[in-house]
N, C-alpha and C positions, 0 to 999 in steps of 0.2 A: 741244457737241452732246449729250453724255452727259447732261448736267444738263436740258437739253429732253426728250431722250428716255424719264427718268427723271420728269419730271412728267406726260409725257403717260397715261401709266399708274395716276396718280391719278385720272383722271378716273373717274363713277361709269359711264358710256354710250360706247359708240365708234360708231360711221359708216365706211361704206367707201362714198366714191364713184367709180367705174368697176365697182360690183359686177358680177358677168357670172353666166349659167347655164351659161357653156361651162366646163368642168371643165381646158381646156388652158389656160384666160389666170388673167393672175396676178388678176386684181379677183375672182374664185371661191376664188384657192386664199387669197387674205388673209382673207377672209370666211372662206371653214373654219376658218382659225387662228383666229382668235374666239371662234369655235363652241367648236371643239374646247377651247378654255381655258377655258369658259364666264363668255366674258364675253359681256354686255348689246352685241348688237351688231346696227347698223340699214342692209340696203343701201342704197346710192344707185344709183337706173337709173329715165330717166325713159322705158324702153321696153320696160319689163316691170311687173306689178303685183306678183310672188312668185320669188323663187329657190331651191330645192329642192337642198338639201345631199343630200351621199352617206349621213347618216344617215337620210334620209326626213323631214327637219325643213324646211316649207316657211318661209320668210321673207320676210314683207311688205316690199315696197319703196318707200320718197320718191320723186318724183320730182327732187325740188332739197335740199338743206340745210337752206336757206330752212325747210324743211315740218317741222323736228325738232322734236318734243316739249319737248326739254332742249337748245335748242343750248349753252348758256353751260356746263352739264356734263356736253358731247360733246366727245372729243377725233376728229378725223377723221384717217383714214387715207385716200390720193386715190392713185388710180390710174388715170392717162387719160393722154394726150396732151398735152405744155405748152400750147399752147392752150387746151383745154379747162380744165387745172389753174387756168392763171389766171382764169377766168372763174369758177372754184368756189373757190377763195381770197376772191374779191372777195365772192362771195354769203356766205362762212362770215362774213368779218367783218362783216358786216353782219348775219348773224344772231346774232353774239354767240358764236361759237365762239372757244375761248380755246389749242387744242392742235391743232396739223394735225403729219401725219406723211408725207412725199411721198415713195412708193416711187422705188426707181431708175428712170431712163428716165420719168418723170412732170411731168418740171419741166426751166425753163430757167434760166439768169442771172434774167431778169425776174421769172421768176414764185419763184426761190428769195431776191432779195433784197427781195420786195411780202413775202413769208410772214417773213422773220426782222426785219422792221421792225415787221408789223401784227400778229403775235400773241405771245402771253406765253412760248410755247414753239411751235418751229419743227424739225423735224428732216429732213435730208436736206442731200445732198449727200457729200463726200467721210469717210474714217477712218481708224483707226489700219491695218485691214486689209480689202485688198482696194479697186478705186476705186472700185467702180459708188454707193457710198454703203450710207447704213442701210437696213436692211433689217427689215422686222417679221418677216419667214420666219426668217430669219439669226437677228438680233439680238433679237427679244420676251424672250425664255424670260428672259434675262441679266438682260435693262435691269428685267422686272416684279419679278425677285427683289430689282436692287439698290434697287427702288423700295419694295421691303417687299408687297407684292402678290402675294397666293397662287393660284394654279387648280388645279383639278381636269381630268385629261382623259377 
């Protein structure tokens, strides 16, 4: 899972879908961590057109994956409901998306073993520490350095 999660961070573009404006769920706080790293990152929420970080930085929203510019070098971060996950799994491969990253509590059996069949890099589920799985809040900072990958916050 290290070595997925160490390539997803090549990637040149990220995507968050379950991006949120509510500042208590996690699809907001994974989008700040983005931000805050500055990396190139694009919400996904097909019921909003803008999400407005606590810097005052508004961010244009997709509404599907499907819609990315670069999906082939987008790595996506999902943050929804396993339902939902699997139904944006199925659109990323079909858009050509090559890195998905599935927060804890995002994903099932189904929808964790459709992601580590159908893309190059797959991360989520269990680790060394802690069960809930990888975490980008947790685990980013780690996995971007072992990846060779610098930010600025």
């Amino acid at each position: 899972m290290e070595a997925a999660a160490k390539r997803f961070f090549t990637s040149p573009y990220f995507a968050v879908a379950g991006a949120s404006q509510d500042t208590s769920k996690f699809g907001y706080k994974v989008l700040s961590w983005y931000a805050a790293h500055s990396l190139p990152v694009t919400p996904i929420n097909p019921s909003t057109s803008s999400i407005r970080l606590s810097t005052d930085t508004d961010l244009a929203t997709l509404p599907s994956v499907i819609d990315l510019p670069h999906p082939s070098e987008t790595s996506l971060s999902i943050i929804t409901p396993p339902p939902v996950t699997l139904k944006i799994l199925k659109e990323a491969k079909t858009a050509g998306i090559k890195a998905v990253w599935m927060q804890p509590g995002s994903f099932d059996k189904e929808g964790l073993d459709f992601a580590t069949q159908e893309f190059e890099s797959a991360v989520g589920g269990g680790r060394k520490r802690g069960g809930e799985g990888w975490c980008v809040l947790v685990d980013g900072e780690s996995i971007m350095r072992a990846a060779g990958r610098s930010w600025e916050k």
